[in-house]
C-alpha positions in Angstrom: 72.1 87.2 131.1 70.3 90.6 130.4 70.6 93.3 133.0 69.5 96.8 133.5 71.8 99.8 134.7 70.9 101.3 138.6 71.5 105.3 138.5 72.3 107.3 141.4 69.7 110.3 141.1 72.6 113.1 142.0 74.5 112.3 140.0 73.3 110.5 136.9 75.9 108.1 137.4 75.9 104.3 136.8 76.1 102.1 140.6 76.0 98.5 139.7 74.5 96.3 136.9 71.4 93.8 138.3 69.9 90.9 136.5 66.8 91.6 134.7 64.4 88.7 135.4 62.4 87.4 132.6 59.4 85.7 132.8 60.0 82.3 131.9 62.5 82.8 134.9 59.7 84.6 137.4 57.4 81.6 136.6 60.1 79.5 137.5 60.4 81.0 140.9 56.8 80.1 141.6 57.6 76.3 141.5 60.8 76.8 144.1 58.5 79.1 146.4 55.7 76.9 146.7 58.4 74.1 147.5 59.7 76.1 150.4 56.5 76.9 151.3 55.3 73.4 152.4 58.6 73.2 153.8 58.8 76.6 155.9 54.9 76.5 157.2 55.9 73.2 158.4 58.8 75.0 160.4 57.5 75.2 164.0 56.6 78.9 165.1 59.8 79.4 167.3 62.2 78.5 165.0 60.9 81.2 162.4 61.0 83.9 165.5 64.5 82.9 165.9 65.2 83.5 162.1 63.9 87.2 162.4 65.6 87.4 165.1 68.8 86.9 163.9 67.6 89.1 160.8 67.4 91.9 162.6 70.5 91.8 164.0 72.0 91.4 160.9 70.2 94.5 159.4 71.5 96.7 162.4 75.2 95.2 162.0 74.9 95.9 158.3 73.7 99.1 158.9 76.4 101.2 157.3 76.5 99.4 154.3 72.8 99.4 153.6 72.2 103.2 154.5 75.5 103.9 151.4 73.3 101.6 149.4 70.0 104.5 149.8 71.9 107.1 149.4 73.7 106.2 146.4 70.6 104.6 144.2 67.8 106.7 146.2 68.9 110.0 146.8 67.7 110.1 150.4 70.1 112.1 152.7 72.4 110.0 155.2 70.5 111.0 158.4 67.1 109.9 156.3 69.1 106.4 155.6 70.6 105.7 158.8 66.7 106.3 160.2 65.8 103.6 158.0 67.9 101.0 158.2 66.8 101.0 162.1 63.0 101.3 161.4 63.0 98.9 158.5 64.6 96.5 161.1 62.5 96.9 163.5 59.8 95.2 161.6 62.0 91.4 162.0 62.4 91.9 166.2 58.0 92.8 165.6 57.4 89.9 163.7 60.0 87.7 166.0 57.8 88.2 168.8 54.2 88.2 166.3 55.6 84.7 165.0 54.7 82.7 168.4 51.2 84.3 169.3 49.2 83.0 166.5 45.8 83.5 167.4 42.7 81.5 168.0 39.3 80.7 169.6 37.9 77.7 171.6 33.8 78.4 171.7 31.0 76.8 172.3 27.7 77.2 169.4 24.9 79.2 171.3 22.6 76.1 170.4 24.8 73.6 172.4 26.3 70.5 171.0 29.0 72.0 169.1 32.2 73.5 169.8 33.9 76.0 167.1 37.6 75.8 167.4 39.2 78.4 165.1 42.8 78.4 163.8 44.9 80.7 160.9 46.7 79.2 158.7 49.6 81.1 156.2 47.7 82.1 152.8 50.9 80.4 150.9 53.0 82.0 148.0 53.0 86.1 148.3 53.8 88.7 145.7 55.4 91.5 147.1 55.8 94.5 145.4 57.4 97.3 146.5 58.5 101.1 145.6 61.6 103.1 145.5 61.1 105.3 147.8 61.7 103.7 151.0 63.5 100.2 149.5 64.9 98.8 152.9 61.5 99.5 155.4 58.7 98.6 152.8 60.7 95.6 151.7 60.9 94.7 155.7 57.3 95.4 156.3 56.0 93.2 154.3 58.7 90.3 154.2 58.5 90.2 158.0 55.3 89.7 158.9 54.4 86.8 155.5 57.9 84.7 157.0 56.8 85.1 160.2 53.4 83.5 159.4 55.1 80.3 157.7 54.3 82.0 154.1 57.1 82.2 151.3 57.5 85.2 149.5 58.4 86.5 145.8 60.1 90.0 146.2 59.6 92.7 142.8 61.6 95.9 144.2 61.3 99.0 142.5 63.4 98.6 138.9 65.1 102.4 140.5 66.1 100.9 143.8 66.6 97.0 143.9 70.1 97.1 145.2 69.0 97.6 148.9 66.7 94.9 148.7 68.7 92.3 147.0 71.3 93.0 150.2 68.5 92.1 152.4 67.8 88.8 150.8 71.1 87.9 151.2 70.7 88.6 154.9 67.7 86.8 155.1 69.2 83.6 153.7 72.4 84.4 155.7 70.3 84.3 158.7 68.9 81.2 158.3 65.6 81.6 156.2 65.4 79.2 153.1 66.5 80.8 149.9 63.7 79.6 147.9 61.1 80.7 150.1 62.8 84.8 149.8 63.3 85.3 146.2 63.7 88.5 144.7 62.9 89.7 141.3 64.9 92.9 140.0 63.2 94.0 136.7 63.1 96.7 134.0 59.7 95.6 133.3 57.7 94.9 136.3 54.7 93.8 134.5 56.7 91.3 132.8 57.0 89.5 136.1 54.6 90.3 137.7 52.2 89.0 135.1 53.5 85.7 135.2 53.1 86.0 139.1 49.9 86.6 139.4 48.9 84.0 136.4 49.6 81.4 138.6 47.2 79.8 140.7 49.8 78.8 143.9 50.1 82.8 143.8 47.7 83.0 146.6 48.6 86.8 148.1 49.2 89.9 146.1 50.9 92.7 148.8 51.6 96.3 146.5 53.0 99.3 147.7 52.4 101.9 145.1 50.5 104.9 143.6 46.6 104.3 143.3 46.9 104.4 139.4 48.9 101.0 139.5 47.0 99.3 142.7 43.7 100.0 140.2 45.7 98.3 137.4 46.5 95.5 140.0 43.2 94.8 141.5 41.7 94.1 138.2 44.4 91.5 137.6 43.9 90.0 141.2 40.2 89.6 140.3 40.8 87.4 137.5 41.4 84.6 140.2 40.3 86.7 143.2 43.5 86.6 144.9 44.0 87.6 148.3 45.2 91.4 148.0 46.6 94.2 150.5 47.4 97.7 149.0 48.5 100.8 150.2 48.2 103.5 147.4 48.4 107.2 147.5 48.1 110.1 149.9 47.5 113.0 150.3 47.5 114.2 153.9 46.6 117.7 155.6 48.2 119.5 158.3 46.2 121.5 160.4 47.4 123.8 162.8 44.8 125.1 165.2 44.5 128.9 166.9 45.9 127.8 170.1 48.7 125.2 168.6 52.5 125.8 169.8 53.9 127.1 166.8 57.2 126.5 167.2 56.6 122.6 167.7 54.2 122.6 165.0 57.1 123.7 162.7 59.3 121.1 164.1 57.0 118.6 163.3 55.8 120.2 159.9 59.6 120.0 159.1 59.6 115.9 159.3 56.1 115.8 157.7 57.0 117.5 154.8 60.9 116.9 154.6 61.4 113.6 155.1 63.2 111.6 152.2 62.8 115.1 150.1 58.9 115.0 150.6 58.6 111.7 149.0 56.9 110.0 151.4 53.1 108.3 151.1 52.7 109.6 154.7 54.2 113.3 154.0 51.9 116.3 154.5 50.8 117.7 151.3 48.3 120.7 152.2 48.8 122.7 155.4 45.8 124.6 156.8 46.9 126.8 159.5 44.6 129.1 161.4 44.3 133.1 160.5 45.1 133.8 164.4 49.1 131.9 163.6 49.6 131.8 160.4 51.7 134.8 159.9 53.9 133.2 162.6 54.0 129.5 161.3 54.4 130.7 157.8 57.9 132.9 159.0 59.1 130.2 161.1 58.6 127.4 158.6 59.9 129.6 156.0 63.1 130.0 157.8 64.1 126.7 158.6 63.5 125.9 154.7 65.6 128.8 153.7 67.9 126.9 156.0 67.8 123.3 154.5 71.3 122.6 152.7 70.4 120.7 148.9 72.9 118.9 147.6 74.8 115.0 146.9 73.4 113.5 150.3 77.3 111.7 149.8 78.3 114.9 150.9 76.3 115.4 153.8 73.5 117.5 153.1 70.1 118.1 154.1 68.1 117.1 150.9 68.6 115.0 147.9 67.7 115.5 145.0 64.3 113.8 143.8 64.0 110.3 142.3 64.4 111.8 138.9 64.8 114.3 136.4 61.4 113.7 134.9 59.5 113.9 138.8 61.5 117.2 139.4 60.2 118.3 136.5 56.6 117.7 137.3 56.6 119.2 140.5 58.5 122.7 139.2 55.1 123.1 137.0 53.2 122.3 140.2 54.8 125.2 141.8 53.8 127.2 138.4 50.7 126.5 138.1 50.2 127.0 141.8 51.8 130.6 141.4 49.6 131.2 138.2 46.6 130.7 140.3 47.6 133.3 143.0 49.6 131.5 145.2 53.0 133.6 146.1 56.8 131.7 146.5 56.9 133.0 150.4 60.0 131.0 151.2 62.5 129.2 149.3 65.9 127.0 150.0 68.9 127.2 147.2 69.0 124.8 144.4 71.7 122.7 143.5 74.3 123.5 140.2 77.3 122.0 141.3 80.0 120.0 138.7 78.8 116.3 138.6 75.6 116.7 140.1 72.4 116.0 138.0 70.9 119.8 138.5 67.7 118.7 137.1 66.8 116.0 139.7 66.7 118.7 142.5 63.7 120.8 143.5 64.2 123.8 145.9 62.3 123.3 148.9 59.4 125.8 149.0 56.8 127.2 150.8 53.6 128.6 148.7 51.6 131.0 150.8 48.1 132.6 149.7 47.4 129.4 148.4 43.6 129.8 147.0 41.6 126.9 148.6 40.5 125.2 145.8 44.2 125.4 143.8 45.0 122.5 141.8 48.1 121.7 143.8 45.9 120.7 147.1 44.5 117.7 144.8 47.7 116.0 143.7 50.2 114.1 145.6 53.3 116.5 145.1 55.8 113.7 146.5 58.4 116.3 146.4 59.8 119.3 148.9 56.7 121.9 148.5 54.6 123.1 151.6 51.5 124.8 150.1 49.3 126.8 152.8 46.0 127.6 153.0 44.6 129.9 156.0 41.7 129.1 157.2 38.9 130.7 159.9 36.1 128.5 159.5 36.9 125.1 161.0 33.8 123.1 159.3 34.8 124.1 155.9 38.5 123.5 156.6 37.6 119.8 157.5 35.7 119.3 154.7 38.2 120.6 152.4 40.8 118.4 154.6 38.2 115.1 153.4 38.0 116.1 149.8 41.0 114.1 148.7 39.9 110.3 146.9 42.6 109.0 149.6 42.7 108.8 153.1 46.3 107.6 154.3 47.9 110.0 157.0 46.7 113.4 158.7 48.3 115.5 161.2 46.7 118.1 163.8 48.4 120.5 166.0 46.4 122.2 168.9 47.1 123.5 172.4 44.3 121.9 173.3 44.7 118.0 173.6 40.7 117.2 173.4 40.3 119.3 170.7 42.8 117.8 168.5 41.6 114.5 169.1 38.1 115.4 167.8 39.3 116.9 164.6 40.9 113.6 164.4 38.7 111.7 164.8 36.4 113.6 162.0 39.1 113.5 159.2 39.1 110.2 156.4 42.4 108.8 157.5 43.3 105.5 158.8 46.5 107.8 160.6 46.5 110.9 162.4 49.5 112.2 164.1 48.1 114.4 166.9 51.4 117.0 167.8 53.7 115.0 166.1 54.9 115.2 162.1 55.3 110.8 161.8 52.7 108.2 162.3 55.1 105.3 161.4 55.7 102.3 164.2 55.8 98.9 163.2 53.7 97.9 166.1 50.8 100.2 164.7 48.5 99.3 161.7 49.7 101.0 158.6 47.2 102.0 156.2 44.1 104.1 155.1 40.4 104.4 153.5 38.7 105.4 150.8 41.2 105.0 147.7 44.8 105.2 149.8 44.5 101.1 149.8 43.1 97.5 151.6 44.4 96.2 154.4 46.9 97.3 156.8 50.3 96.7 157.7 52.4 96.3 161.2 51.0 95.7 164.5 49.2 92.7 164.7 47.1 92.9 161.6 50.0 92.7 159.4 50.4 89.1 160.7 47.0 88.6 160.0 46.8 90.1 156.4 49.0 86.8 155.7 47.5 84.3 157.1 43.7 82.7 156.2 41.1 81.8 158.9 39.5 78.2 159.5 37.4 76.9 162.3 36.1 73.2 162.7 32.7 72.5 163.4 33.2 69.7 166.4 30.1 67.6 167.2 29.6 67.6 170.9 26.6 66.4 171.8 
């Protein structure tokens, strides 16, 4: 059996060994999920909440053991882990309760003598495909709601980070859910499998997590048989704090925003635009509690982590650079790791970039690191329409005194999320997701049920 080494990104070290699946073996998995699918959509609707139910309290009970497992393969600090671990279960108690209320409609045709009843049935075999930089909650958001609509699913985890997803499978079958209808696919080459996924016709649902680049590569693969797809991609998201905005709770949440798992979050703020009349204030506030953050081995405790790898700290260092070349200024700036046994060059010191020119590269790409670039801004109709310029709409965030005012701004920015006075839009009862090119679909809430599932209505002659 082949099998691929699983690094810890502070230190370079080697975790654990995992099986690297082939594709004669991912096409094999197709056959035993589409077995346990006629099996589990067959399982009636309470029994399946009673599975996720017990899921999630074996997530919670587990909950040390799968918040080591982040830290070690993902870098993420323990306080970021332990958040996880309780937010990625979360999504099983949701989906408990989704799994009983499935939806439908009894009508009568406007022209008489026919009444439309309409049911949703599960879609069938799913592809899930998710990335390393949250393993345990985008695993759970998507495995959650496809069980919980009688589908089964074929897991690819991130080749980085499969070890925290491998641990829930076994909690999943340990719970009760058949083990051929939750199969996981740990891989050094994710095309490889998930090639031979998507080449089969019983593949009937493709759910990605990913950058824009690959859900492009994707999508042209799902239209060779037009299967059923849900993506969410990229972002890109502003933070906008108004004249009137509390500054000091407009750092906290800026702090979160931007911070969060190292900045490598689809959801974290990339561009801040902060009014002329505060910005001197936000932009020493925010400075300091940056200056503040401890970076180091999050087994030791601290703040921040370093990033995924040596190669993505690298690329975000010559976003700073180019950033400074085009007049922006280092304002603020936390210590770097150098300690013995860490990996020096997976760490990026948290920084803030003021006099940021508006139309600097930086404000265009997705740092997915620890950098807070600010712009100032008077004008409020040009600071929304730079806010829109990005290809993705995924998350936003507006601060303002004023409660009305921050709604309408809001409402006017391309993002299918905006946190208005707080730095997370997250909930698993709330529909994840966003327009233009940051994906299709939506997850959590009730439309993640529903992104699994296929509506039919029969035609009944009444007359």
């Amino acid at each position: 059996m082949t099998t691929f080494d699983v690094r810890n990104p502070a230190t370079g070290a080697v975790i654990d060994s995992v099986p690297d699946t082939t594709a004669d073996q991912a096409a094999a998995q197709v056959d035993a999920a589409q077995a346990a699918f006629e099996q589990w959509r067959a399982t009636a609707p309470r029994h399946r909440a009673e599975v996720l139910t017990a899921a999630h309290r074996a997530l919670l009970d587990d909950a040390d053991h799968l918040a080591d497992l982040m830290v070690a393969e993902n870098g993420k600090s323990r306080a970021d882990a332990a958040a996880e671990v309780k937010y990625a279960a979360e999504f099983f108690r949701w989906y408990a309760e989704e799994a009983v209320r499935g939806p439908g409609q009894y009508t009568e045709a406007p022209a008489g003598g026919v009444r439309n009843v309409v049911t949703r049935h599960p879609v069938g075999v799913s592809v899930l495909i998710t990335p390393w930089n949250f393993p345990a909650a985008m695993a759970t958001r998507k495995i959650a709601p496809a069980l919980a609509a009688g589908c089964s699913v074929l897991i690819k985890p991130a080749g980085e980070t499969p070890l925290t997803a491998l641990r829930i499978v076994e909690l999943l079958v340990d719970a009760g859910v058949p083990a051929d209808a939750v199969q996981i696919a740990p891989t050094s080459s994710s095309s490889r499998v998930v090639s031979a996924w998507l080449a089969d016709e019983r593949v009937r649902k493709l759910s990605f997590t990913g950058s824009t680049g690959v859900g492009r590569t994707l999508l042209a693969q799902c239209a060779e048989r037009v299967v059923n797809t849900s993506m969410e991609l990229g972002g890109n998201a502003p933070f906008i704090v108004t004249a009137d905005a509390d500054v000091d709770a407009a750092v906290e949440g800026a702090m979160v925003a931007k911070f969060r798992n190292s900045g490598q979050a689809c959801t974290a703020a990339n561009r801040f635009y902060v009014h002329a009349d505060v910005a001197a204030e936000f932009i020493a506030a925010f400075g300091a509690k940056i200056e503040a953050l401890q970076v180091g081995n999050p087994a030791d405790g601290s703040d921040l982590g370093p990033v995924i790898h040596a190669k993505a700290a690298a690329g975000i260092r010559g976003m700073i650079d180019d950033a400074v070349a085009a007049g922006a200024r280092i304002a603020h700036q936390a210590a770097a790791p150098s300690g013995e046994g860490l990996d020096a060059d997976a760490f990026v010191a948290p920084t803030l970039l003021a006099d940021v020119p508006a139309d600097a590269a930086i404000l265009g790409e997705e740092i997915f690191g620890p950098v807070a670039p600010v712009v100032v801004y008077t004008d409020e109709e040009e600071m929304i329409a730079r806010a829109n310029e990005a290809e993705v709409g995924l998350s936003s965030y507006v601060y303002s005194g004023d409660l009305k005012h921050a709604m309408q701004i809001g409402e006017r920015l391309e993002a299918g999320m905006v946190g208005v006075n707080r730095g997370a839009v997250s909930d698993p009862s709330a529909p994840f997701g966003g327009v233009k090119q940051a994906g299709i679909g939506r997850e959590g809430g009730t439309f993640g049920i529903e992104e699994f599932t296929e509506p039919q209505y029969l035609s009944v002659d009444w007359s």
